[in-house]
Residue frames as qw, qx, qy, qz and C-alpha x, y, z in Angstrom:
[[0.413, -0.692, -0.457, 0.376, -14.50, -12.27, -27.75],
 [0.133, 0.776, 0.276, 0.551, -14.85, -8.36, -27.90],
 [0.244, -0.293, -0.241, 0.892, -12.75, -5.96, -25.20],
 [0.012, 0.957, 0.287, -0.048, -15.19, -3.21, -24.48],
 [0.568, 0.217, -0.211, 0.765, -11.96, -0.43, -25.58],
 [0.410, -0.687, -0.386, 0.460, -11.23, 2.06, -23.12],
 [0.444, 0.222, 0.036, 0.867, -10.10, 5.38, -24.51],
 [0.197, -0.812, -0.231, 0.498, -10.04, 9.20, -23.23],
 [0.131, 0.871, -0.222, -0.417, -9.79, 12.04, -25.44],
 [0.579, 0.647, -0.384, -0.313, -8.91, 10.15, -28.65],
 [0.129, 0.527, -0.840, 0.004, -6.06, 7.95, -26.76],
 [0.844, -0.029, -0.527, -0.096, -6.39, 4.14, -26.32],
 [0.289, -0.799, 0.383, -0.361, -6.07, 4.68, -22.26],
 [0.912, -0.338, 0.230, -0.025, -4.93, 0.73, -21.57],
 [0.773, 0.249, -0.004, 0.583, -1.89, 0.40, -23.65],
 [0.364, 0.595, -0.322, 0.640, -0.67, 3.80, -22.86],
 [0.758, -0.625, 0.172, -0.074, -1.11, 2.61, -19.20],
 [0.968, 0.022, 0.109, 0.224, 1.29, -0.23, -20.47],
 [0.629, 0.556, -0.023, 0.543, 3.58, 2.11, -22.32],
 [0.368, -0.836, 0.247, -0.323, 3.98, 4.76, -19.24],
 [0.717, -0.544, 0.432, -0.049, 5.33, 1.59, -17.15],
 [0.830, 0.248, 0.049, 0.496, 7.74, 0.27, -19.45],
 [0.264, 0.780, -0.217, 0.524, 9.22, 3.86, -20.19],
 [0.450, -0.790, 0.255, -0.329, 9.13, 4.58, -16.42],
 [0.949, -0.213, 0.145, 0.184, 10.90, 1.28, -15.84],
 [0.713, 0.509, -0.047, 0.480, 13.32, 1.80, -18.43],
 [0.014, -0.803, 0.105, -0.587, 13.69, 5.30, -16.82],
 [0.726, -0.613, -0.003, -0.311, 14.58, 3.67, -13.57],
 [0.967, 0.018, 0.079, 0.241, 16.79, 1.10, -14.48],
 [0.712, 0.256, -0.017, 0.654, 19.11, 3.43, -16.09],
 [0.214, -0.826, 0.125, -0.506, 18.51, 6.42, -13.75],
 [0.804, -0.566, 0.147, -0.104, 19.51, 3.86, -10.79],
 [0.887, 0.145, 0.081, 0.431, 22.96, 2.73, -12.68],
 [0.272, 0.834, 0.145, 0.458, 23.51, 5.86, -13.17],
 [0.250, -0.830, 0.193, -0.460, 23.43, 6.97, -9.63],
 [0.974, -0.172, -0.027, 0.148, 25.10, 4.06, -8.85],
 [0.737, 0.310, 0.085, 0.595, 28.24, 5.24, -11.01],
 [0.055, -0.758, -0.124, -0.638, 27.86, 8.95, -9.87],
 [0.641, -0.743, -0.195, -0.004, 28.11, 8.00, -6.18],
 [0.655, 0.161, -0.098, 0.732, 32.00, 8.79, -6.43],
 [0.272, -0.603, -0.134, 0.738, 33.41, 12.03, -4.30],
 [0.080, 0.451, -0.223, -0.861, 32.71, 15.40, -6.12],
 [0.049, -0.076, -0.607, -0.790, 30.01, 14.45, -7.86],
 [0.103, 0.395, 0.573, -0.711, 27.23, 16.19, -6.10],
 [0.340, 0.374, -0.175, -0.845, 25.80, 17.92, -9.13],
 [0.519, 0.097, -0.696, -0.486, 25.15, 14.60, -10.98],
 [0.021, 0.168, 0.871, -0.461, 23.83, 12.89, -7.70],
 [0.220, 0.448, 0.349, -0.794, 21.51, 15.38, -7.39],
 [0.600, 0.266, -0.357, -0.664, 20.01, 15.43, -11.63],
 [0.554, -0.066, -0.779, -0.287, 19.69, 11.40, -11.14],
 [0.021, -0.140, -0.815, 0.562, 18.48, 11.29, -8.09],
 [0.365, 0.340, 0.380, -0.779, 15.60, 13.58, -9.36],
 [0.640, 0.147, -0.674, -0.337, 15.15, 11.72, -12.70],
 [0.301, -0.114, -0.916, 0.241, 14.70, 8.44, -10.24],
 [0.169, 0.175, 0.705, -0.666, 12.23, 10.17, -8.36],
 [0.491, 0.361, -0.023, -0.793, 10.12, 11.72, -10.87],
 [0.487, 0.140, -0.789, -0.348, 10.42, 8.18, -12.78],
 [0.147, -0.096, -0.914, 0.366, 9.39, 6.08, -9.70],
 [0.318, 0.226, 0.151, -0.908, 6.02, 8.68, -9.73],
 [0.566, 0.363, -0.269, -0.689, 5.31, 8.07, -12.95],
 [0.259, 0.146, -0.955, -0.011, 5.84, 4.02, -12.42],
 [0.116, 0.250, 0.899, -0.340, 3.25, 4.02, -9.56],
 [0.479, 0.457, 0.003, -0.749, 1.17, 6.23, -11.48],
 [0.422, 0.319, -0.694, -0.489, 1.40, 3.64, -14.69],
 [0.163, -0.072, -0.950, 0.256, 1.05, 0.62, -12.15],
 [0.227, 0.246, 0.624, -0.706, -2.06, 2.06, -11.01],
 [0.498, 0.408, -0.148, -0.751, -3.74, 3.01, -14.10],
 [0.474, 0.144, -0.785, -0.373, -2.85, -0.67, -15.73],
 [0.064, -0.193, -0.923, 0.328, -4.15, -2.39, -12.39],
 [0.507, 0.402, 0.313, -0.695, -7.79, -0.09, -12.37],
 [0.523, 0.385, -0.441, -0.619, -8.09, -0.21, -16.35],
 [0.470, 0.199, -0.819, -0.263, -7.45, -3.91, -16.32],
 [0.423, -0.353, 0.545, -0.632, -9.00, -4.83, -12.83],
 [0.803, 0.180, 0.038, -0.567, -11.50, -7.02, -14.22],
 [0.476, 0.609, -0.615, 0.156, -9.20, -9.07, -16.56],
 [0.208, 0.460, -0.755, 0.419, -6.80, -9.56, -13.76],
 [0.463, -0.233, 0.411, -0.750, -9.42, -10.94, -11.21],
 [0.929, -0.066, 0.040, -0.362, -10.84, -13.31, -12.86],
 [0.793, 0.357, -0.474, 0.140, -7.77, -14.67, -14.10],
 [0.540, -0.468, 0.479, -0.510, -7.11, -14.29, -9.81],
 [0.795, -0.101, 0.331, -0.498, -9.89, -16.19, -9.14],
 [0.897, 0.338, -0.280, -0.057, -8.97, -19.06, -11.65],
 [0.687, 0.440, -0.476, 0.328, -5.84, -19.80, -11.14],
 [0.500, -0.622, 0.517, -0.311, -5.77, -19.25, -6.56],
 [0.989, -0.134, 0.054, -0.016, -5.82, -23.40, -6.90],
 [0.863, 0.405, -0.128, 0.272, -3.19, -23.78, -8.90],
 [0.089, 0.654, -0.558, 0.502, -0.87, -21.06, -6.85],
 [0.671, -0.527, 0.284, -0.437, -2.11, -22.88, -3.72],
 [0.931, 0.288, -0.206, 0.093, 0.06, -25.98, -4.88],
 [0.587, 0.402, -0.317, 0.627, 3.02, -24.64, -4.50],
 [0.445, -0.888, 0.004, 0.116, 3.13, -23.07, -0.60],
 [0.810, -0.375, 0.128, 0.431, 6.34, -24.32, -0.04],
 [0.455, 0.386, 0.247, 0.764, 8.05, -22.95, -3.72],
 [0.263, -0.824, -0.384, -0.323, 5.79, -19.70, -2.41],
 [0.584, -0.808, 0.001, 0.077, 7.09, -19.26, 1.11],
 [0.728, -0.138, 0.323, 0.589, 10.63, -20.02, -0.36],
 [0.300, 0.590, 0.304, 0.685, 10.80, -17.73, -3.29],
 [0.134, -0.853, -0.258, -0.433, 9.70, -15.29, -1.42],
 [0.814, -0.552, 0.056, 0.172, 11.83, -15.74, 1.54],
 [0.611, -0.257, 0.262, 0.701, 15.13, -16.11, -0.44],
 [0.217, 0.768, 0.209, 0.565, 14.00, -12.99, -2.89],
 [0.154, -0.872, 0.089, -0.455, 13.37, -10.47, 0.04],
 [0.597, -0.745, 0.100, 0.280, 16.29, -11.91, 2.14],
 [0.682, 0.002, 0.275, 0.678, 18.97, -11.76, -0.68],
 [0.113, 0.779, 0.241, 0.567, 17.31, -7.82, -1.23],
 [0.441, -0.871, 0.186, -0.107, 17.57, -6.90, 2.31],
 [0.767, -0.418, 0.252, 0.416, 21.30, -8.56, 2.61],
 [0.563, 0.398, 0.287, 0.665, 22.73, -6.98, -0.54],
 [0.028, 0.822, 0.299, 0.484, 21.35, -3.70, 0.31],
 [0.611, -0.752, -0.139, 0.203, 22.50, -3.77, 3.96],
 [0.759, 0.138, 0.022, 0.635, 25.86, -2.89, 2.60],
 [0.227, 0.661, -0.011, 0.715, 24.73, 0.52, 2.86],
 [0.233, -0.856, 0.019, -0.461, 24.46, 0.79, 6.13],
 [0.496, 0.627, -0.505, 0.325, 27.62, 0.04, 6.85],
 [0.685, -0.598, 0.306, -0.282, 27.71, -2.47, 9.55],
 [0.330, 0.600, -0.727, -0.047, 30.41, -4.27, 10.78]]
């Protein structure tokens, strides 16, 4: 089977979709530790350079996320369409997972806003 390749000006435009969102990820991960470790009094100056490294990565993440979800659209659809049954098995694991993911994000996180 034969991928029609995608490329612009010279590059190969689906892997360096792929390669954008790794970097950017990478660039997240250790911009966000960063400003983790930085959050300490008097250090306003390094707040402020990872804070804008995090932003400008988080750009270039939805920018990478977009480009691999258009480029690959096709791809990803059918393999959708195939496989709804099989997710449709699992509600329960589904409605769980999801549940205890985005309450153990929103309860860890609450910490910042410091309620007693």
């Amino acid at each position: 089977m034969t991928e029609k390749v995608t490329r612009h000006g010279g590059l190969n435009a689906r892997p360096l979709a792929s390669l954008v969102l790794f970097f950017a990820g990478a660039w997240l991960v250790l911009s966000g530790i960063a400003l983790h470790f930085a959050s300490q009094e008097g250090a306003t100056k390094w707040i402020h350079l990872f804070m804008g490294m995090h932003n400008v990565a988080a750009l270039l993440f939805i920018a990478g996320a977009a480009a691999h979800l258009f480029l690959n659209r096709k791809v990803l659809t059918r393999y959708m369409c195939a496989r709804v049954g099989e997710y449709m098995q699992f509600k329960r694991e589904l409605l769980l997972a999801m549940i205890g993911v985005s309450g153990f994000v929103v309860l860890t996180a609450s910490h910042a806003l410091h309620l007693s």
